[in-house]
TORROKOL-468117 format. One record per residue: residue number from 0; residue in three letters; x, y, z of N, C-alpha, C in turn. Coordinates in Angstrom, 3 decimals, decimal comma, always signed. Example, Ala and Ser with C-alpha at 12.3 -4.5 7.8 and 13.67 -1.06 7.14 Angstrom:
NODE;0;ala;+13,190;-5,690;+7,800;+12,300;-4,500;+7,800;+13,200;-3,300;+7,800
NODE;1;ser;+12,850;-2,250;+7,080;+13,670;-1,060;+7,140;+12,900;+0,030;+7,870
This chain:
NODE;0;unk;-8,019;-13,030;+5,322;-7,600;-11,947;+4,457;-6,849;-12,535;+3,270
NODE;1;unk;-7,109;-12,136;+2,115;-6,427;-12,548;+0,750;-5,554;-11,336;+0,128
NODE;2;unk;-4,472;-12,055;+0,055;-3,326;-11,078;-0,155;-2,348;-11,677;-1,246
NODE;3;unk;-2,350;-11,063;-2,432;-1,422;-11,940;-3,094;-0,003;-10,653;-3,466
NODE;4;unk;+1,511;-11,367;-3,294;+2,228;-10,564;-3,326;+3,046;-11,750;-4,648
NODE;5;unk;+3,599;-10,770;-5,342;+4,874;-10,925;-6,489;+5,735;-9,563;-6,777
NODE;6;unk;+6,749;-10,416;-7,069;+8,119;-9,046;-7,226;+8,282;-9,063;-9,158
NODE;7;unk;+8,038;-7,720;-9,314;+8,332;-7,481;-10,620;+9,694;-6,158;-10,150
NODE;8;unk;+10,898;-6,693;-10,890;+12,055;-5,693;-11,230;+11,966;-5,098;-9,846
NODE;9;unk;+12,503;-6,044;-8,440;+13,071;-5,510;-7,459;+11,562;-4,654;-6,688
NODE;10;unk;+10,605;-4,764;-7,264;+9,444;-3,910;-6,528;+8,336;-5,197;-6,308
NODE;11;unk;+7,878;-5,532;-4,374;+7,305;-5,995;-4,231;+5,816;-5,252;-4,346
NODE;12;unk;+4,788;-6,029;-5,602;+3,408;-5,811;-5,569;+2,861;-6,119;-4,360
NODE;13;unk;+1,943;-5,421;-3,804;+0,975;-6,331;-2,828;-0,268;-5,982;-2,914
NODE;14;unk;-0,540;-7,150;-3,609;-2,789;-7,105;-4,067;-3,244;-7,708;-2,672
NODE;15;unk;-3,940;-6,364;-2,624;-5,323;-6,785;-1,196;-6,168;-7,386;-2,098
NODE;16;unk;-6,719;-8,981;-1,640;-7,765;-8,866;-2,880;-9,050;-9,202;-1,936
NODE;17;unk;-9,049;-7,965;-0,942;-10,355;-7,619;+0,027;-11,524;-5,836;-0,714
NODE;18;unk;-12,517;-6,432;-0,337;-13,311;-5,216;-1,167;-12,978;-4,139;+0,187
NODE;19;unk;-12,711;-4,826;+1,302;-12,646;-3,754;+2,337;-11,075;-3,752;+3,099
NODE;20;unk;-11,132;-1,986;+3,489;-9,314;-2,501;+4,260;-10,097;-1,074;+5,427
NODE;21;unk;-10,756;-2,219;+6,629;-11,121;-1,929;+7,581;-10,826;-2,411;+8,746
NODE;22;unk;-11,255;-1,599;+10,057;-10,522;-2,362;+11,113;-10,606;-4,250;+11,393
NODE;23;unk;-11,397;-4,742;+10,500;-11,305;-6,489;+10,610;-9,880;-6,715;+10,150
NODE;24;unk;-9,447;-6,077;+9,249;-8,266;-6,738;+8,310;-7,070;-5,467;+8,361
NODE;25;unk;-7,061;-4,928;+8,865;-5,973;-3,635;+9,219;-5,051;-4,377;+9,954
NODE;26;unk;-5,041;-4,938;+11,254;-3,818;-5,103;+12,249;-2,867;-6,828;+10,914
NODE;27;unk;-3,988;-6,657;+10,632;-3,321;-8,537;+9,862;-2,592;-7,942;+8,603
NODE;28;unk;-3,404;-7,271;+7,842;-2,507;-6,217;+6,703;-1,282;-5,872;+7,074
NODE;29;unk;-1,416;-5,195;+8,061;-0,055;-4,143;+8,507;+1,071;-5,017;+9,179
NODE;30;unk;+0,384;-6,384;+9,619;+1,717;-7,009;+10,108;+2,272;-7,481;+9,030
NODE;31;unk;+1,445;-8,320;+7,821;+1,929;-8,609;+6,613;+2,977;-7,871;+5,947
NODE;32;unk;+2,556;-6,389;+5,932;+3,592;-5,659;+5,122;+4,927;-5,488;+6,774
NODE;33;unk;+4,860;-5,530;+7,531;+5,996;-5,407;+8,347;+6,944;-6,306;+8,474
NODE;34;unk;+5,815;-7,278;+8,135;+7,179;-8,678;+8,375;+7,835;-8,770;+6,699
NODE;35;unk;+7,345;-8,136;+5,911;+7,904;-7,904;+4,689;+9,415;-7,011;+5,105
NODE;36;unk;+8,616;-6,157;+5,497;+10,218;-4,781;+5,664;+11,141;-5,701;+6,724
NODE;37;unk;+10,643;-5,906;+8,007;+11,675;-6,869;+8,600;+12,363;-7,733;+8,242
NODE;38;unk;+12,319;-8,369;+7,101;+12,779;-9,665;+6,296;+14,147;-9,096;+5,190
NODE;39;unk;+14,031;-7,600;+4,587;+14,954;-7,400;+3,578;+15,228;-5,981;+3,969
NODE;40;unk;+16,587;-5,904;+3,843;+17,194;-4,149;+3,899;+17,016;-3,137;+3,201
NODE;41;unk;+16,831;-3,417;+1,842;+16,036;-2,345;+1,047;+14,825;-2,882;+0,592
NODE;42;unk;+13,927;-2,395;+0,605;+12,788;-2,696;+0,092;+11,977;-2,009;-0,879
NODE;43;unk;+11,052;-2,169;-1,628;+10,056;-1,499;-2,688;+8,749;-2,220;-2,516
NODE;44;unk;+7,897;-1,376;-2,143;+6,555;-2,211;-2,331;+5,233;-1,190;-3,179
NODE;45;unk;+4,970;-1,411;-3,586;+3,714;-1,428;-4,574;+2,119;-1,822;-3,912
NODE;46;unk;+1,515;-0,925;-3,162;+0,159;-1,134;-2,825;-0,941;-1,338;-3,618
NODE;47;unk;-1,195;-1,982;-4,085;-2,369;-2,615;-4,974;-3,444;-2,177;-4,800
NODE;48;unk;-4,428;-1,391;-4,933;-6,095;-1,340;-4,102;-6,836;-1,554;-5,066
NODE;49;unk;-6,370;-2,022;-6,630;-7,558;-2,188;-7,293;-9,170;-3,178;-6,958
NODE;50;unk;-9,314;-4,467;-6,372;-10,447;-4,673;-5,129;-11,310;-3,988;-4,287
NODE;51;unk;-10,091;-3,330;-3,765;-10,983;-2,198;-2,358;-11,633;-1,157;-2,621
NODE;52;unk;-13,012;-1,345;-2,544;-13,920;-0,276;-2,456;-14,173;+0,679;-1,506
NODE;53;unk;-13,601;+0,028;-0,284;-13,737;+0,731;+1,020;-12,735;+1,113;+2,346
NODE;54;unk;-12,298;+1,539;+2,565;-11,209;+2,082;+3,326;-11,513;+3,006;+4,771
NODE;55;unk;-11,321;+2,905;+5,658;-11,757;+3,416;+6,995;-10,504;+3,720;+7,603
NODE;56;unk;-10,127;+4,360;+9,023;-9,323;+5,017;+9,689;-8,528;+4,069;+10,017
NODE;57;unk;-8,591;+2,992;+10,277;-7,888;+1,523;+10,411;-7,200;+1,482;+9,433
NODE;58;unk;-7,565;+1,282;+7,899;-6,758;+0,540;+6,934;-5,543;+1,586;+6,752
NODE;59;unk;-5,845;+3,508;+6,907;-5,479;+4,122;+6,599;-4,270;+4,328;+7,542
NODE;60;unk;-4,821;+4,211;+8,965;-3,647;+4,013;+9,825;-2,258;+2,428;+9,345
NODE;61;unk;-2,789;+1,443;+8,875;-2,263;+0,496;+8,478;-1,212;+0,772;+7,625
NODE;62;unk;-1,674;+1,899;+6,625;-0,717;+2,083;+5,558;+0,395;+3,017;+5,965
NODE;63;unk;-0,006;+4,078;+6,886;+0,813;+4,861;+7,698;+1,816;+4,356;+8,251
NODE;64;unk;+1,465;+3,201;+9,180;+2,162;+2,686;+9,847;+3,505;+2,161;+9,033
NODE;65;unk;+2,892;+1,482;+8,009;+3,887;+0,796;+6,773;+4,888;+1,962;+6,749
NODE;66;unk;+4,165;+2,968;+5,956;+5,382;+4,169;+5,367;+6,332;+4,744;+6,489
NODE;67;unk;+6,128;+4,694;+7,703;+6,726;+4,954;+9,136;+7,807;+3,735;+8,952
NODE;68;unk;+7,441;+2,707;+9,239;+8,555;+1,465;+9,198;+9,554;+1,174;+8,274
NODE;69;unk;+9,290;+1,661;+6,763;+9,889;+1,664;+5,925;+10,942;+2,772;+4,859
NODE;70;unk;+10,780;+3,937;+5,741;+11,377;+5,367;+5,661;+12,660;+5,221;+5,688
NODE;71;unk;+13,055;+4,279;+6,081;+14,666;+4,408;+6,365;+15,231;+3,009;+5,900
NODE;72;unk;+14,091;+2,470;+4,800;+14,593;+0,935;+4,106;+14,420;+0,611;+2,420
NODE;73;unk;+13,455;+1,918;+2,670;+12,676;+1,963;+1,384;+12,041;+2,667;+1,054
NODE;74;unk;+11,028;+2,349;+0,296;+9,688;+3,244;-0,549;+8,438;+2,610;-0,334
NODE;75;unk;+7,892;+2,989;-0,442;+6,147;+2,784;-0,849;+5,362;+3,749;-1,172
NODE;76;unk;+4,317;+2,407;-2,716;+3,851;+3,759;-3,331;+2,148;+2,529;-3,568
NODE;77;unk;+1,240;+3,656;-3,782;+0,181;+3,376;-3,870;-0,389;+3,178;-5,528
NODE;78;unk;-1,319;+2,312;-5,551;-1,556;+2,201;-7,051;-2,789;+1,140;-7,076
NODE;79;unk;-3,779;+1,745;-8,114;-5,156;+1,777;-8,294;-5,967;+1,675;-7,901
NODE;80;unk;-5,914;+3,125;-7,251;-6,782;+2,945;-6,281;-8,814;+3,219;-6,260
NODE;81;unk;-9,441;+3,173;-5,962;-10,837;+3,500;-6,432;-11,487;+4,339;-6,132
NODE;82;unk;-12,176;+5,212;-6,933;-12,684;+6,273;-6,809;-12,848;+6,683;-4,938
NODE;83;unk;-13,844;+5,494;-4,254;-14,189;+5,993;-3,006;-13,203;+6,126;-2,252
NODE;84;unk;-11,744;+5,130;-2,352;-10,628;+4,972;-1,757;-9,458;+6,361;-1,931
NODE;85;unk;-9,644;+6,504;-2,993;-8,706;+7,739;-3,590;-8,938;+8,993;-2,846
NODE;86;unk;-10,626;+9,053;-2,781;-11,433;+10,232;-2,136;-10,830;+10,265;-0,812
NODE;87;unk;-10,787;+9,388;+0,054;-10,525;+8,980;+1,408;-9,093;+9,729;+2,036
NODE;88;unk;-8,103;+9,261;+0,968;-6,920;+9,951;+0,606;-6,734;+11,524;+0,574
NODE;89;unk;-7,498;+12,014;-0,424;-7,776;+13,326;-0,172;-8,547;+13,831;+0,585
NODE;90;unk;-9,255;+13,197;+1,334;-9,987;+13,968;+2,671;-9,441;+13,856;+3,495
NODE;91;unk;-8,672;+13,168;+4,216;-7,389;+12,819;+4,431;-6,336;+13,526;+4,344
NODE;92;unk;-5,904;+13,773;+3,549;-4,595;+14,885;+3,070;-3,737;+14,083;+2,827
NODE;93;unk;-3,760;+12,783;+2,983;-2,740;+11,957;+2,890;-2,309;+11,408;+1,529
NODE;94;unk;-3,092;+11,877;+0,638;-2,250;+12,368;-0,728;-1,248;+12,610;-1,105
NODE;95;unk;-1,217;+13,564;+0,116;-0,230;+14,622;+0,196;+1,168;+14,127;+0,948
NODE;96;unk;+0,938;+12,750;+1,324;+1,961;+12,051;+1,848;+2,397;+10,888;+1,338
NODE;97;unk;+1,700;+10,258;+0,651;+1,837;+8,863;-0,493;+1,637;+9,516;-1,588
NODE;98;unk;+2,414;+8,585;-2,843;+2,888;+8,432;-4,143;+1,766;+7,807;-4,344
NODE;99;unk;+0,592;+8,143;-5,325;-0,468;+7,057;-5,579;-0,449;+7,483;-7,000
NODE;100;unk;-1,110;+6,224;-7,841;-0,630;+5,917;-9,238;-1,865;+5,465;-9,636
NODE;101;unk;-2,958;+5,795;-10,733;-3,978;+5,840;-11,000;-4,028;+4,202;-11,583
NODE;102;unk;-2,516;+3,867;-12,165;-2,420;+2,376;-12,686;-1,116;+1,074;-12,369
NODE;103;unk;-1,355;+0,221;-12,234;+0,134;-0,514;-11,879;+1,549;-0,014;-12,300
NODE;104;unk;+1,348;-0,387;-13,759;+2,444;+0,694;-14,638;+3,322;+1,699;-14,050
NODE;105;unk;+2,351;+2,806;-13,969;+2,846;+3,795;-13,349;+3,651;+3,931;-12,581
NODE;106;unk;+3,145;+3,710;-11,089;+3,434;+3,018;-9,893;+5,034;+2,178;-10,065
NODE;107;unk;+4,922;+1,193;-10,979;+6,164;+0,367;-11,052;+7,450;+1,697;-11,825
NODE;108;unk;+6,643;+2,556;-12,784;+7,847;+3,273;-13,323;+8,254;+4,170;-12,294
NODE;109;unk;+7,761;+4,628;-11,413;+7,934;+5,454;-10,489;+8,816;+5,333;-9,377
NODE;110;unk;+9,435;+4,504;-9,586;+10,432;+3,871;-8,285;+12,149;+4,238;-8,992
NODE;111;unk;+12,460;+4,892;-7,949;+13,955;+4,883;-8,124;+14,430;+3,604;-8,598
NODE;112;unk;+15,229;+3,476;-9,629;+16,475;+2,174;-10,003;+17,726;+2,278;-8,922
């Protein structure tokens, strides 16, 4: 799995740079971002999906899991995501539960100081 993470202004980015975030790469994702939150007391992270074309009940549980672990440390917010991925979201409803940001930018202005 290829994952590249950098901190811009206190908000950790994290680029999946997988076309897929399916059950192959879900349990390895989700520990990635956990051992992130385990490591610092407040946290900010920035979900990247510009890559991912494809997204299944795995990746989606993955990200869940994240926002569960990090409720009481931090934030997380979603950002660029792709048409089929976005869709997924709203069929899903889980829109309706993540901050998603059509562009990085965004996403980064969107975070409490």
């Amino acid at each position: 799995m290829k994952i590249q993470t950098e901190r811009r202004d206190n908000v950790h980015i994290v680029t999946l740079e997988e076309k897929r975030l399916d059950s192959r790469i879900a349990a390895e994702f989700k520990n990635h971002l956990l051992e992130m939150i385990n490591k610092e007391q407040k946290l900010k992270i920035l979900i990247d999906l510009k890559a991912v074309d494809f997204i299944d009940s795995s990746g989606l549980g993955a990200i869940v899991s994240t926002l569960k672990n990090i409720a009481k440390k931090g934030e997380l917010k979603i950002a660029n995501p792709q048409t089929q991925v976005k869709d997924m979201f709203e069929l899903t409803r889980l829109n309706l539960v993540f901050n998603i940001y059509d562009d990085l930018e965004a996403g980064l202005n969107n975070f409490k100081q």
